[in-house]
C-alpha positions in Angstrom: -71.1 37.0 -114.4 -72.7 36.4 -117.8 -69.7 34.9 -119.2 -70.3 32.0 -115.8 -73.6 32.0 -117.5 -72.9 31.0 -121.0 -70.0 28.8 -120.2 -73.2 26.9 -118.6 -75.5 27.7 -120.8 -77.6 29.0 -118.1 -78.6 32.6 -119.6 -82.6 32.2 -118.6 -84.0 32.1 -115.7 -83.4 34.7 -112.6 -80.1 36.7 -113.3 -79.0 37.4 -109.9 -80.0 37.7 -105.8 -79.9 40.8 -104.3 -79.2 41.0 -100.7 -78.6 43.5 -97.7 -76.6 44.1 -94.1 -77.8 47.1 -92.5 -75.9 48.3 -89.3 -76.5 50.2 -85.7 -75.8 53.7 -86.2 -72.3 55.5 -85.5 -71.4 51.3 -84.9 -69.2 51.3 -87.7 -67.0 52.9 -90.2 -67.1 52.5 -93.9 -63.9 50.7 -93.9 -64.9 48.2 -91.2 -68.5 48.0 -92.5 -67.3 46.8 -96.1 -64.5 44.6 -94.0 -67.3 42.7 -93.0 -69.5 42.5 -95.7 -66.7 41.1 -97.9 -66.1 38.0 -94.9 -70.2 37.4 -95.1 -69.7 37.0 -99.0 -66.6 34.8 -98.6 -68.2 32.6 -95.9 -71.7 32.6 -97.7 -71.0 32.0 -101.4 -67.3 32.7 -102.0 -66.4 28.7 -103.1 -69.4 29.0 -105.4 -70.4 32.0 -106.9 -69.9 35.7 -107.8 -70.3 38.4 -105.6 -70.2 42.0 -105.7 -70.2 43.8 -102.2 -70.7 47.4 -102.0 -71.1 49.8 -99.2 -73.6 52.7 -99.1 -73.7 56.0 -96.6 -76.4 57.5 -98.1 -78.8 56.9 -94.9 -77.9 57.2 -91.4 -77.5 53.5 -91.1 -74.1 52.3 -92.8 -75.4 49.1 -95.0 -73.9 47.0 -97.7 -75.5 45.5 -100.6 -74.8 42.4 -102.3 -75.5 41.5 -106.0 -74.8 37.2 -106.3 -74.6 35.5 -109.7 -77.7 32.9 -110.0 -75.2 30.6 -111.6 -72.0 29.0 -110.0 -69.2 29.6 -111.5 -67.7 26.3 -110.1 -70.5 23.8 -111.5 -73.2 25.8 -113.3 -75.5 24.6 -110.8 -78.2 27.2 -109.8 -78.4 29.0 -106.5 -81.7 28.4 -104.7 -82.9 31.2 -102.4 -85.3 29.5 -100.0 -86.3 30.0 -95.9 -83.1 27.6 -95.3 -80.5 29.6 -97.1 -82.0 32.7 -96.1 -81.6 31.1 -92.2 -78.4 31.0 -92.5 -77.3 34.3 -94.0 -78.6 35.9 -91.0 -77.5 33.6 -88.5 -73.8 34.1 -90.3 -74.2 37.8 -90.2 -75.3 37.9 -86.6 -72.0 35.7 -85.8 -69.7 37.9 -87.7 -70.9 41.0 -86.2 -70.5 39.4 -82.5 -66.9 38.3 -83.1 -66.3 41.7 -84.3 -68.3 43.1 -81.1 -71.0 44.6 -82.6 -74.6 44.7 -81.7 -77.0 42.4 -83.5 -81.1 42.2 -83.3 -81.9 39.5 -80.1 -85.7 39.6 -81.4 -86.4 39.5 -85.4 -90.0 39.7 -86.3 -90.6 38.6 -89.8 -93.9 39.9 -91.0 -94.0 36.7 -93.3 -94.6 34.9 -90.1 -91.9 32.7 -91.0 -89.9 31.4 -88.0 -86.4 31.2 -89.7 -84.8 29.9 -86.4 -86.5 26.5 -87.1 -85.0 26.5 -90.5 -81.7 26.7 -89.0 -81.8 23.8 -86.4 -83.6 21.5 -89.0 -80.0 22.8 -91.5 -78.3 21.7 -88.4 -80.0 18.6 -88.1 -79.6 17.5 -92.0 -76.7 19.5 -93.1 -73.9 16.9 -93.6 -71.1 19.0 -93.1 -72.2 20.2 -90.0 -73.7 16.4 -88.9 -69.8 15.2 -89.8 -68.4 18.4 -88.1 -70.1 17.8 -85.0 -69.1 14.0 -85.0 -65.5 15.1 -85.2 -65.9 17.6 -82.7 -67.1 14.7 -80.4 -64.1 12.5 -81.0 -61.5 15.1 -80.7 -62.8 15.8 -77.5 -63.2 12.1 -76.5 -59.8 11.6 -77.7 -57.9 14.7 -76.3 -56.5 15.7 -72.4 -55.3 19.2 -73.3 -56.5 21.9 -75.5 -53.3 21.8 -77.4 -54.3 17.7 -78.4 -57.7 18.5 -79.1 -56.1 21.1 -81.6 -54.0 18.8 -83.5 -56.9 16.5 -83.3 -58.7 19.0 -85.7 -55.8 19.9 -87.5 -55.3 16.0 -88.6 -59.4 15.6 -89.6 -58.5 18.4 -92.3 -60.1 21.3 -90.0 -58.8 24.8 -89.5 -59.9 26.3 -86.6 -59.4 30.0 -84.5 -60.9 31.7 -81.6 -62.8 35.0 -81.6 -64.1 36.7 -78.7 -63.1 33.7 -76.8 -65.6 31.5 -79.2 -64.1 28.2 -81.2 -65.0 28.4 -85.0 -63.7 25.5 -87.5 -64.2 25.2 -90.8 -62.9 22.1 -93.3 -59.7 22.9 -95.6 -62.0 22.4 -98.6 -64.8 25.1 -98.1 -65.2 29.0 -96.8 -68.2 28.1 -94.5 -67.2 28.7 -90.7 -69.1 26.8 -88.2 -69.1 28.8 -84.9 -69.2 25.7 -82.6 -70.8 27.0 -79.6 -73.9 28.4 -82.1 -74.7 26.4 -84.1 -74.7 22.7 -81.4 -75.2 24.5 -78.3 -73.8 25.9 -74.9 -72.3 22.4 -74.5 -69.8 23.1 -77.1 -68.7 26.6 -75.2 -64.8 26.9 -75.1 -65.1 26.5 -71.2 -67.2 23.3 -71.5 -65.1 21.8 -74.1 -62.1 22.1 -71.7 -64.2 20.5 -69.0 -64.9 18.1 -71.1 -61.4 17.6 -72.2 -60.4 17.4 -68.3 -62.8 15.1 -67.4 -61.4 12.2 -69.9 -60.4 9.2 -68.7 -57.2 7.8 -70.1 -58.2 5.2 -73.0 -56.1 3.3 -75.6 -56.0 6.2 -78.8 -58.3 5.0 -81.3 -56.6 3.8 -84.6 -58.0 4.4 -88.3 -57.2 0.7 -89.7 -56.3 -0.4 -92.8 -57.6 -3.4 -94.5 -54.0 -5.0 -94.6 -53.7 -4.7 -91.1 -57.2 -6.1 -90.1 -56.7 -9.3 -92.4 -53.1 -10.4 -91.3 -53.7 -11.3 -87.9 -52.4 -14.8 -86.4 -53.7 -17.4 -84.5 -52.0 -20.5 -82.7 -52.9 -23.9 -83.4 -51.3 -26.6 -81.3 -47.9 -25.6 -81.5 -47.9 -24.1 -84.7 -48.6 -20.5 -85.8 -50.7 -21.2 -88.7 -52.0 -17.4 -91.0 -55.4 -17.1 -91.2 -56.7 -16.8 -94.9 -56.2 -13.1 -96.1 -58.6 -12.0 -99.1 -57.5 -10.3 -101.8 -58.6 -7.3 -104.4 -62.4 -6.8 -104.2 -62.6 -9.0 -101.6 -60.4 -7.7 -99.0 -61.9 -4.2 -99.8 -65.3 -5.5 -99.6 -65.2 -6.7 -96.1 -63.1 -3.9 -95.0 -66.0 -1.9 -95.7 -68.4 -3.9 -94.1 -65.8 -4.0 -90.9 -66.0 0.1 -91.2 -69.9 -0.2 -91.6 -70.2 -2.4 -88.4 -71.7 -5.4 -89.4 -68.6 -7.2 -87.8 -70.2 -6.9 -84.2 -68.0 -9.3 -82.6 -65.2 -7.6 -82.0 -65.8 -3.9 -81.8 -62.6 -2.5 -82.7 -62.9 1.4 -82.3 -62.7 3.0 -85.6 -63.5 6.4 -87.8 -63.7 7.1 -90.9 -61.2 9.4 -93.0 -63.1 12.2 -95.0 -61.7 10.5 -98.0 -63.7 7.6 -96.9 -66.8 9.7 -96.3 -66.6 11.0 -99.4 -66.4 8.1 -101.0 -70.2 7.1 -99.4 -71.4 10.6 -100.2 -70.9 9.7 -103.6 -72.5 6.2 -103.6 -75.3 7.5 -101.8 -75.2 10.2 -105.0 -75.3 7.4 -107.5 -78.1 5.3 -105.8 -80.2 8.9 -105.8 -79.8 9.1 -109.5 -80.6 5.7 -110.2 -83.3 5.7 -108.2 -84.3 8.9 -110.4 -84.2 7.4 -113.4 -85.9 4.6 -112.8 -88.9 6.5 -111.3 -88.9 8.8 -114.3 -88.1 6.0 -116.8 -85.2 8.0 -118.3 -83.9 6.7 -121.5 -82.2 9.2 -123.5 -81.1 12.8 -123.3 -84.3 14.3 -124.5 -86.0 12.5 -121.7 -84.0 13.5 -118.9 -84.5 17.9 -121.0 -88.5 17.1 -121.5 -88.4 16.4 -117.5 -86.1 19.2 -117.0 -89.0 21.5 -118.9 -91.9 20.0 -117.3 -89.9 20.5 -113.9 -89.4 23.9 -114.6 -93.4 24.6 -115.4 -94.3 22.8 -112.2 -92.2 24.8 -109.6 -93.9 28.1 -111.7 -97.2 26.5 -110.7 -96.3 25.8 -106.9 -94.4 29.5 -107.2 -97.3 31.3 -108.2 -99.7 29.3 -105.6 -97.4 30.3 -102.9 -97.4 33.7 -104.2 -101.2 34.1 -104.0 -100.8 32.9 -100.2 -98.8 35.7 -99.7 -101.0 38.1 -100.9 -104.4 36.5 -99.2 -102.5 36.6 -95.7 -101.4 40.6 -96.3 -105.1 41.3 -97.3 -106.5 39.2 -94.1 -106.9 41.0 -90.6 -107.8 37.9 -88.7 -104.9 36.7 -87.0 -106.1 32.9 -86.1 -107.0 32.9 -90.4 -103.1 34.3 -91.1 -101.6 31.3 -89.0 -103.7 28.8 -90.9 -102.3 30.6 -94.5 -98.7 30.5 -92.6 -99.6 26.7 -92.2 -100.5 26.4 -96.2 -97.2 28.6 -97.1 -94.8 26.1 -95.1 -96.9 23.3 -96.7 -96.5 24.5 -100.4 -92.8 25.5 -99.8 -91.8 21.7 -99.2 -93.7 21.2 -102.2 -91.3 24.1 -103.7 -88.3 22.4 -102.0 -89.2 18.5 -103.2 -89.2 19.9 -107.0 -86.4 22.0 -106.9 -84.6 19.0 -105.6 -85.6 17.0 -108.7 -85.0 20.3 -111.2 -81.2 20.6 -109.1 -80.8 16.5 -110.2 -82.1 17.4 -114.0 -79.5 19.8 -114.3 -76.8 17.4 -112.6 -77.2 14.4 -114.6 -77.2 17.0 -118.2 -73.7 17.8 -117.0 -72.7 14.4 -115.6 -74.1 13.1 -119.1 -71.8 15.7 -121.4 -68.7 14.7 -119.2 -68.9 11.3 -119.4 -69.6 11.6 -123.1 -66.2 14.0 -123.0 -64.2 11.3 -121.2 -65.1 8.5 -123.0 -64.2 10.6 -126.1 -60.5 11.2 -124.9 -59.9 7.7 -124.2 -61.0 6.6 -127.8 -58.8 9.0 -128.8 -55.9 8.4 -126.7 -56.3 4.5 -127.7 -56.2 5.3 -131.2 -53.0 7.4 -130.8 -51.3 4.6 -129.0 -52.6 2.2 -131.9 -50.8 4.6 -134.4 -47.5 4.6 -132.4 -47.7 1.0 -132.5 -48.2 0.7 -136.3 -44.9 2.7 -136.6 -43.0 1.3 -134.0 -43.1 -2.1 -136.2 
């Protein structure tokens, strides 16, 4: 874990998360207990970061504890332990347990006051992967008249998917992070309902992904003549294949979808604009700019950390209950605060990066032109 740190050069700061999974007792055995801790780890951080897993019996309630690394491995980006992330840990434990048919708490009272169920519909609600996952769980259904075709549906969009305890869980090819269908969009999305819903299609034309080749070589008749209609080319062609995928061609309303490639693609333009937009608000220049922000960044979320803080302790010292629901209000209120600079710290730390590899690359290719220079010059 330290050497993911200094490869980095992210040594400061917090050094690790600690975490626990308690279970019912006599539920489980040691074996099964660690069994799942391990999947939690795999499913929760396992693409990303360093995990160590280890099972205690030294209370009558088996539990596992979890030590993460505070830096990625992958990226060197930081790992942010907020009301969001903490959501979804124990939504993911809660749905891991189930498939293995344990028992999980119905009712958790937080004595923070914190309703962590709203954090996990609003993740829901902005989470991109599960926003795209539920838009191709619509479409394979749309498109499918068996459960076997709604499969290979998945299976083409780059999905693996399996069934436990009669649930439907998917997850893409290129992460660890299961979605357990029916959980996180709702009963409609039940393995019963999505057969009914299956069933109850009519039989359409299949839609078609379309290729920029095929939408510009289409024909016409003039007179008696079969005349080609002008076909762009290069940047052109792409250009208003792209605007045909965006829609702004509502004439004809070809049905279409977008590859994850494609997707992708946008995500990262959508990147770019957000770290323009960045350095234009913050007037960034040069690379001490962008570390003097970093700093000032990292003195700010102190500031909004230690306000929140003080919160905590006014509400545990207060006995009125209508005064702790207006602290609760103030908590939420300062932890978007918390959220907006973190945002801003994460995009510090990203464009430092972004900044060394693009110095890198531009480095080999001098390089690599000078060495073809060289062979030239001894070539003649």
């Amino acid at each position: 874990m330290q050497l993911a740190k200094m490869l980095f050069g992210k040594e400061g700061g917090i050094l690790a998360f600690h975490g626990e999974q308690s279970f019912k007792e006599g539920e489980v055995t040691p074996e099964l207990a660690h069994e799942i801790g391990v999947k939690l780890a795999e499913e929760m951080w396992g693409d990303r970061f360093q995990v160590i897993v280890t099972t205690h019996l030294n209370t009558k309630h088996i539990h596992n504890h979890f030590l993460l690394n505070s830096v990625s491995f992958k990226d060197g980006y930081r790992y942010y332990s907020n009301f969001t992330n903490t959501a979804i840990l124990r939504k993911t434990s809660d749905e891991i347990c189930e498939e293995y048919g344990l028992s999980v708490l119905k009712e958790k009272k937080c004595k923070s006051g914190i309703n962590f169920e709203n954090f996990y519909k609003k993740d829901t609600l902005e989470s991109e992967y599960c926003k795209f996952a539920k838009e191709d769980l619509d479409y394979a259904i749309k498109h499918s008249y068996t459960l076997k075709d709604f499969e290979k549906m998945l299976v083409s969009m780059g999905y693996y998917y399996q069934y436990r305890a009669g649930k439907l869980s998917i997850r893409r090819y290129d992460t660890k992070r299961n979605i357990r269908v029916e959980r996180r969009f709702g009963e409609e999305y039940s393995l019963d309902n999505i057969k009914r819903r299956i069933l109850e299609n009519e039989f359409v034309k299949e839609e078609k992904i379309i290729s920029y080749k095929t939408l510009t070589s289409k024909f016409y008749k003039s007179k008696d003549r079969i005349k080609r209609k002008y076909k762009p080319k290069g940047i052109v062609a792409l250009y208003y294949y792209y605007r045909f995928l965006l829609g702004l061609y509502p004439k004809k309303n070809v049905p279409h979808k977008l590859t994850p490639e494609m997707r992708a693609e946008i995500k990262k333009m959508d990147k770019y604009s957000e770290e323009i937009r960045f350095i234009c608000k913050y007037k960034i220049e040069k690379m001490h700019d962008l570390t003097d922000l970093e700093y000032d960044k990292q003195e700010e979320l102190q500031k909004v950390l230690n306000k929140r803080n003080s919160l905590y302790r006014k509400r545990g010292m207060e006995k009125d209950e209508d005064k702790k629901d207006l602290i609760t209000k103030d908590i939420i209120g300062v932890s978007k605060d918390i959220a907006k600079v973190r945002k801003e710290l994460k995009l510090c730390e990203e464009m430092q990066l972004k900044v060394y590899k693009m110095k890198r690359q531009l480095k080999e290719m001098e390089e690599r032109k000078v060495d073809k220079e060289k062979k030239k010059i001894k070539i003649k």
